[in-house]
Phi, psi and omega in degrees: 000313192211127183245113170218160167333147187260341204287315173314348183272356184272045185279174189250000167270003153285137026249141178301177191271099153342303186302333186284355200231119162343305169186147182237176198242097192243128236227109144313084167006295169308342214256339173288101194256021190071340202303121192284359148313324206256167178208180188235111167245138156249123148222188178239165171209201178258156190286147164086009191248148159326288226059154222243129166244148230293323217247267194108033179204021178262154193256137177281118166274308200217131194186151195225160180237145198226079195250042215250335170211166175245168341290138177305162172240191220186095175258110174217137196284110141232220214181106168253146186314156162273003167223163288140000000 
């Protein structure tokens, strides 16, 4: 559904209010390295299914499952190679 730059998650209005939200999806700082490789993607699928991944050679650093309805959704830092 949605692919973005990981360097965004580094804002100075983070961290959201944790209360406002159900459950959240929370990224060890460190794992964020500036690299312009790496992105944050959602998506949604059917339980118990994958997600497609953009590359199909990017490494899941980090990833959360949203199964509170279906379809779930899928939040995940990942990290594409530098050449392809």
């Amino acid at each position: 559904m949605e692919a973005t730059n990981a360097d965004r998650a580094v804002s100075p209005t983070l961290p959201p209010f944790a209360g406002h939200f159900d459950d959240v999806f929370e990224i060890p700082l460190g794992l964020i390295t500036g690299n312009p490789n790496q992105s944050i993607a959602v998506d949604v699928v059917e339980p118990g299914s994958v997600p497609v991944r953009a590359t199909r050679k990017d490494t899941v650093l980090a990833e959360k499952v949203f199964r509170d309805e279906v379809p779930w959704i899928v939040v995940s830092l990942v990290e594409t190679p530098d050449t392809l």
